[in-house]
C-alpha positions in Angstrom: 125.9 99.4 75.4 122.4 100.3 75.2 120.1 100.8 78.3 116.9 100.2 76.7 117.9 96.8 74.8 120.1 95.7 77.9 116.5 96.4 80.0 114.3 94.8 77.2 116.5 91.4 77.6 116.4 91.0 81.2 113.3 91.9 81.8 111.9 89.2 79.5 114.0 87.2 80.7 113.2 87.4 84.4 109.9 87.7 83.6 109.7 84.0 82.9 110.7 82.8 86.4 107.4 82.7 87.8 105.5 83.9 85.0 102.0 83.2 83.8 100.1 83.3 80.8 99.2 85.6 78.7 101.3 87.6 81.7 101.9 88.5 85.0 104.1 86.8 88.1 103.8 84.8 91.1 107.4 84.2 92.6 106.9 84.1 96.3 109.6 83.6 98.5 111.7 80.5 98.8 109.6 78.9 96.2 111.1 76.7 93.5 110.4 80.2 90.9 112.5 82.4 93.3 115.5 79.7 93.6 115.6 80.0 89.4 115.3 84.1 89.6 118.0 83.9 91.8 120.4 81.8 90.2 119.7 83.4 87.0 120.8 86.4 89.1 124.2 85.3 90.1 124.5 84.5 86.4 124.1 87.9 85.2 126.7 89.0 87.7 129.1 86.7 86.9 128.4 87.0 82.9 129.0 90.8 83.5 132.5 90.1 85.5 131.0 91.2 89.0 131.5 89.8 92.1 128.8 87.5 93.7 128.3 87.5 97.7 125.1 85.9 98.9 124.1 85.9 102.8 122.8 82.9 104.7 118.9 84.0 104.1 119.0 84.5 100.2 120.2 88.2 99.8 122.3 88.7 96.4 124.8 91.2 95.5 127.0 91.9 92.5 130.0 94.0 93.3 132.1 96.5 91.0 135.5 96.9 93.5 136.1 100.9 93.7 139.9 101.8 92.7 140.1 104.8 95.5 137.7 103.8 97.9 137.2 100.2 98.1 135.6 100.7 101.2 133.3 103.2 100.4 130.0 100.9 98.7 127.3 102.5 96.5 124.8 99.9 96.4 121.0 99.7 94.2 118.2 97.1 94.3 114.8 96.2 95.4 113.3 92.5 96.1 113.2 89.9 94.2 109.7 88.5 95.1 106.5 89.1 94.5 102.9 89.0 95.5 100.7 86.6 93.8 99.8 87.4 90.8 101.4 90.4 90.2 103.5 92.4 87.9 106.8 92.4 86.4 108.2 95.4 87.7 107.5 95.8 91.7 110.4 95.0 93.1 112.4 93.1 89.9 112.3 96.5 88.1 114.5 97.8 91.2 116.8 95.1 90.6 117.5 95.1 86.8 117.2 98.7 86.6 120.3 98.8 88.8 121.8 96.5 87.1 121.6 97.4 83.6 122.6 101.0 85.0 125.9 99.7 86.6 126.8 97.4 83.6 126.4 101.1 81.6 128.6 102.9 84.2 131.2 99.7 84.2 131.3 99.8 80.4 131.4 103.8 80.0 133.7 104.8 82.5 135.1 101.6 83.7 136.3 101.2 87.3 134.7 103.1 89.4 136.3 105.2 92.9 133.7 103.8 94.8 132.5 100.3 94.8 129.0 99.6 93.5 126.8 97.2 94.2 123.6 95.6 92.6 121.6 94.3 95.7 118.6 91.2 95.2 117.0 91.6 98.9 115.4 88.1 99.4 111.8 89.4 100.4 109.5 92.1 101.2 106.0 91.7 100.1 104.9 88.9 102.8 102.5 87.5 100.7 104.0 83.4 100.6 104.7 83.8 104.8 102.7 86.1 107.6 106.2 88.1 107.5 107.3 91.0 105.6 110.7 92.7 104.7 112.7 89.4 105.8 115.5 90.3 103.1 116.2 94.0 104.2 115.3 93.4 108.0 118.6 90.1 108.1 120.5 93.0 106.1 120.5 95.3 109.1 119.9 92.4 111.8 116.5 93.6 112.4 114.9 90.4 112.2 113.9 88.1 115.4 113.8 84.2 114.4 111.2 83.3 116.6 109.1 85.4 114.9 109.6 83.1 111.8 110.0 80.0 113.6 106.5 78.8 113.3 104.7 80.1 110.3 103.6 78.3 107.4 101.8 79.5 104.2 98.8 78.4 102.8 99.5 75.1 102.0 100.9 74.2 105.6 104.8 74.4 104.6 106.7 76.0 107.1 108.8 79.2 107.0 111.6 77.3 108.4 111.2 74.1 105.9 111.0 76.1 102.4 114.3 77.9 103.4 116.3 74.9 104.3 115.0 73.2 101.3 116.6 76.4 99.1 119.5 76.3 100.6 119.2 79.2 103.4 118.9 79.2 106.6 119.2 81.4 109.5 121.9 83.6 109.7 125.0 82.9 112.9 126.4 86.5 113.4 124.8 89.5 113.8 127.5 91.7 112.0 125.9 95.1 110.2 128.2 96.7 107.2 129.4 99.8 107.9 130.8 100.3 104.3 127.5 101.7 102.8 127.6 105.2 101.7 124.4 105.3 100.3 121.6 103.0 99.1 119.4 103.8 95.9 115.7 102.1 95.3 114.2 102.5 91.8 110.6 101.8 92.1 107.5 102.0 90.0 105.2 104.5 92.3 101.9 102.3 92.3 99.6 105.2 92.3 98.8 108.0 89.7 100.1 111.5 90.3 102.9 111.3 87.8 100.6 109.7 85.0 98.3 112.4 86.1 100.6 115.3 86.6 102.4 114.1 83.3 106.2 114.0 84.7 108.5 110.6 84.0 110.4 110.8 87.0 109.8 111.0 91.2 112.1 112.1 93.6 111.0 110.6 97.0 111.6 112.5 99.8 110.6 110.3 101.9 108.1 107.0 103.0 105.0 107.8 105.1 104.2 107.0 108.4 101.0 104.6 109.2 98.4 104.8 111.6 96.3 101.4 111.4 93.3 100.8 113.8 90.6 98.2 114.9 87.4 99.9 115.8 84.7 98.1 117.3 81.2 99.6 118.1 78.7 98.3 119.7 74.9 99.1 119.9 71.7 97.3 120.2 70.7 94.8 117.8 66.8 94.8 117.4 64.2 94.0 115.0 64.3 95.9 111.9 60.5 96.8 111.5 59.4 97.2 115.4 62.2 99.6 116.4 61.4 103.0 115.9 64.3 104.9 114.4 64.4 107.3 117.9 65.2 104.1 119.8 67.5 102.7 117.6 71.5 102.1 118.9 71.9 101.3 115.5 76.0 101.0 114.7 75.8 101.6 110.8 74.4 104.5 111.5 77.2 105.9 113.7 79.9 104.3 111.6 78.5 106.3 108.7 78.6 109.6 110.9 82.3 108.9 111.7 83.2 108.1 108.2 81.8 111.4 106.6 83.1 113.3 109.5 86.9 111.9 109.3 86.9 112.6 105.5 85.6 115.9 105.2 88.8 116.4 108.2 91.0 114.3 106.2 90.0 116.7 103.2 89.9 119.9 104.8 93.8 119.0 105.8 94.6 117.9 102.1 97.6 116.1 100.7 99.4 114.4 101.9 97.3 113.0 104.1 95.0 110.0 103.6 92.5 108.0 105.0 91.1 104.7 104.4 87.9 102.9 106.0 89.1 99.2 104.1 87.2 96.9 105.9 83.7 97.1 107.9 81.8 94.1 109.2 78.5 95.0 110.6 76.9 92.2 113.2 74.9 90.3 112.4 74.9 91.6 108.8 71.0 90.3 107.9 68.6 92.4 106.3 66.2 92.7 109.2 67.9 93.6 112.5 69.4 96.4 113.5 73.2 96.0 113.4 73.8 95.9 117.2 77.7 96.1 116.8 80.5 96.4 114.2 83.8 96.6 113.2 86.0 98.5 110.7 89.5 99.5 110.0 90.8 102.6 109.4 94.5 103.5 108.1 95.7 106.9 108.1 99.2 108.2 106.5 101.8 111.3 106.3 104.9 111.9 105.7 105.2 114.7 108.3 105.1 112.7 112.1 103.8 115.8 113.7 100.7 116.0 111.5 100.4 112.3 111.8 99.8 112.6 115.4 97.5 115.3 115.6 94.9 113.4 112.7 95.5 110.5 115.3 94.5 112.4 117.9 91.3 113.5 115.8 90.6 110.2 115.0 90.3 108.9 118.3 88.1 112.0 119.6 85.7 112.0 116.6 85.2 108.2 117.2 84.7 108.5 121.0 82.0 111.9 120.6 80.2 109.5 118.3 80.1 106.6 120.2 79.1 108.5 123.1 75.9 110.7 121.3 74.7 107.5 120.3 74.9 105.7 123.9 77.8 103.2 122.3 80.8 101.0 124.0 83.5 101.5 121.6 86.8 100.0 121.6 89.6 101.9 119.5 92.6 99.3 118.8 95.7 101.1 117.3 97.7 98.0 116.1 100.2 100.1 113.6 102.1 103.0 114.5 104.9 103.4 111.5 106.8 106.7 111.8 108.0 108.3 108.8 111.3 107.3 107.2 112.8 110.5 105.3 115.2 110.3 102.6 118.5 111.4 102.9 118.8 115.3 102.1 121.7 115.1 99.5 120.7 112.2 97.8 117.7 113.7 97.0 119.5 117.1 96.1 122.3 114.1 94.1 118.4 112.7 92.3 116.6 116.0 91.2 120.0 117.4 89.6 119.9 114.0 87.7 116.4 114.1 86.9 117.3 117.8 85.5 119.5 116.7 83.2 117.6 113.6 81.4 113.9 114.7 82.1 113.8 118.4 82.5 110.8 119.5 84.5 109.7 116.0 83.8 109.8 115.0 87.3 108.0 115.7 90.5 109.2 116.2 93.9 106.9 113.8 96.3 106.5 111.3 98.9 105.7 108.0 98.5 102.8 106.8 100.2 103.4 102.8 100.3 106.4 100.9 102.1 109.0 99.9 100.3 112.8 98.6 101.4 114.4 101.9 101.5 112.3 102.5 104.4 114.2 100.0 106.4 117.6 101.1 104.6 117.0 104.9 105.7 117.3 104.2 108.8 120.4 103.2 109.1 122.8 104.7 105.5 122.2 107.6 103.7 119.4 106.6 101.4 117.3 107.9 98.1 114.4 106.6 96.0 113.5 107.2 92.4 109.5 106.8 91.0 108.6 106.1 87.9 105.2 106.0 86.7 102.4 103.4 86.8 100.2 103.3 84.1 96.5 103.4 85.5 98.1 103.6 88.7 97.8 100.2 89.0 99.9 97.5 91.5 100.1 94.3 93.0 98.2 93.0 89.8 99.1 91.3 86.0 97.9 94.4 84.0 100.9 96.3 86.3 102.5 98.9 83.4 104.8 101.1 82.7 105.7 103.1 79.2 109.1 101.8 78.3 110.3 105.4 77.7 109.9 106.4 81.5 111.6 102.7 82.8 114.2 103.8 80.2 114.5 106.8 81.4 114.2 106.1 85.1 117.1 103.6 84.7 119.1 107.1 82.8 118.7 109.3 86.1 119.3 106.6 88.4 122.6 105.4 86.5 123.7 109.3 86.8 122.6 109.5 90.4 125.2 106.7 91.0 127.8 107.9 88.7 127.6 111.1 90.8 127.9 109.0 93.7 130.5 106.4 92.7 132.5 108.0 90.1 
């Protein structure tokens, strides 16, 4: 059997569930595209002589029984959703890269000692419902229903509805496997240091904690052309102040720490007053808790010393407060002797700085993630890319990493 061909075939095909033209996907969750993606699924396992297990919410797996450890699972995946008009490999690259990998182990070694598994985790992205990680958070029994009970998506259909209609619903027990040795997550990386740094393979040491806040500032608003600039409690002005002085923090710090001002409204946002109030985001990330912390900290004093030279109320919301979720040590050691022997020094030791699945997974079994590159660093869009050759050989290090593993 040949990876890349094997890959080539079912990423075309899955491509088309959901797919638009000239390409790209929207396959949200619990919508008629997802129920074919996941049938198609439970075809491919049973084609391939695995053995199907679904859950009550939509979760997939196709198991290769171990012949010494039966007990003992390695399991591989991602989520089978995506976000609206998105690419073909976030999240379904995860999936058939584990896949084609075990169908390679199954036909090169046959049976292995322990049992693998190819999970299909039934959502992550959130972008149909107000919800996010649903597949991974039923597999640990994470989840609360009521949090679900009410939501609808944009066209008014409930949460509830759209998963009765596909044949889910909530799950009775709240029984958590405790046969999971380790968990593996292929993933494209979304951002550009291994197109930049030139190397075909990541090895994730962990996910990054998030800091998310809600600031809102307020001023005077007063007539642009009769206000002298001394008298001015002019909020743009002090948000600008904060920005430049958080970045040139963030920067003195350096990797990997970021920063992010994404949204700003400024009241009320007309050429001729002075904008009396506003309100911006800011998200801040590391991988390190401690250092989280202490930029928080910074944060929240740089905001306050501004606010207060300028005469300003501020109120600092800090909805988000993610710690860190670190990889587990000997998978990663299990990865970067993989990556060793199919891409050399082709491969970077790093953190990833967006959520993913394993996140959720590494808090509770041993857990490891693999990058591969994204061409232009670019996600969550239809010109998401990857250079066959590194999805090739992504799928090479990850089928060794479970061979190590399982066999």
């Amino acid at each position: 059997m040949e990876i890349r061909s094997t890959f080539e075939r079912l990423d075309k095909k899955f491509t088309g569930f959901g797919g638009l033209e000239p390409k790209g996907i929207t396959r949200l969750l619990y919508s008629p595209e997802w129920r074919e993606a996941v049938q198609a699924l439970i075809g491919e396992f049973e084609d391939n002589g695995f053995e199907v297990k679904k859950d009550s919410i939509g979760n997939i797996t196709g198991r290769i029984e171990g012949s010494e450890k039966p007990n003992e699972t390695i399991m591989a995946g991602s989520h089978i959703d995506t976000v609206a008009r998105g690419g073909h490999l976030d999240g379904q690259y995860g999936i058939l890269a584990a896949l084609t990998a075990a169908i390679y182990l199954k036909e090169k070694y046959g049976q292995p000692k322990r049992s693998i598994e190819v999970l299909s985790l039934a959502e992550e992205e959130g972008s149909r419902f107000p919800y996010t990680f649903w597949g991974s958070k039923n597999f640990f029994n994470l989840q609360d229903n009521k949090d679900v009970q009410d939501i609808v998506d944009a066209d008014g259909v409930k949460f509830v509805d759209a998963m009765r209609e596909s044949g889910f619903d909530f799950r009775s027990d709240d029984k958590v496997r405790d046969d999971i040795k380790a968990f593996l997550e292929i993933h494209i990386e979304q951002g550009q240091v291994l197109e930049l740094e030139k190397k075909q393979i990541g090895v994730v040491t962990g996910i990054v904690g998030q800091k998310r806040y809600t600031i809102n500032l307020k001023g005077q608003a007063n007539h642009a052309g009769t206000t002298p600039m001394g008298y001015r409690k002019d909020t743009v002005v002090a948000f600008s102040e904060i920005v430049q002085n958080l970045v040139g923090k963030a920067k003195e710090i350096g990797d990997p720490l970021v920063l992010t001002f994404g949204h700003v409204t400024p009241v009320p946002n007309t050429v001729n007053v002075v904008p009396g109030e506003v309100e911006f985001s800011i998200d801040t990330r590391h991988i390190d808790q401690e250092e989280l912390n202490k930029f928080g900290e910074t944060v929240e004093t740089t905001i306050k010393e501004v606010a207060e030279k300028y005469g300003m109320e501020v109120d600092i919301n800090l909805w988000m407060d993610e710690s860190p979720s670190l990889m587990d040590d000997e998978i990663i050691k299990t990865i970067e002797e993989s990556a060793k022997e199919f891409a050399g020094d082709s491969y970077k030791v790093m953190p990833s700085g967006a959520g993913h699945d394993a996140q959720i997974f590494a808090e509770f079994v041993p857990t490891g993630m693999i990058f591969v590159p994204s061409i232009g660093g670019i996600s969550h869009n239809i010109e998401e890319e990857t250079d066959m050759d590194d999805l090739v050989r992504g799928i090479e290090v990850l089928a060794q990493t479970m061979y190590k593993l399982a066999y």
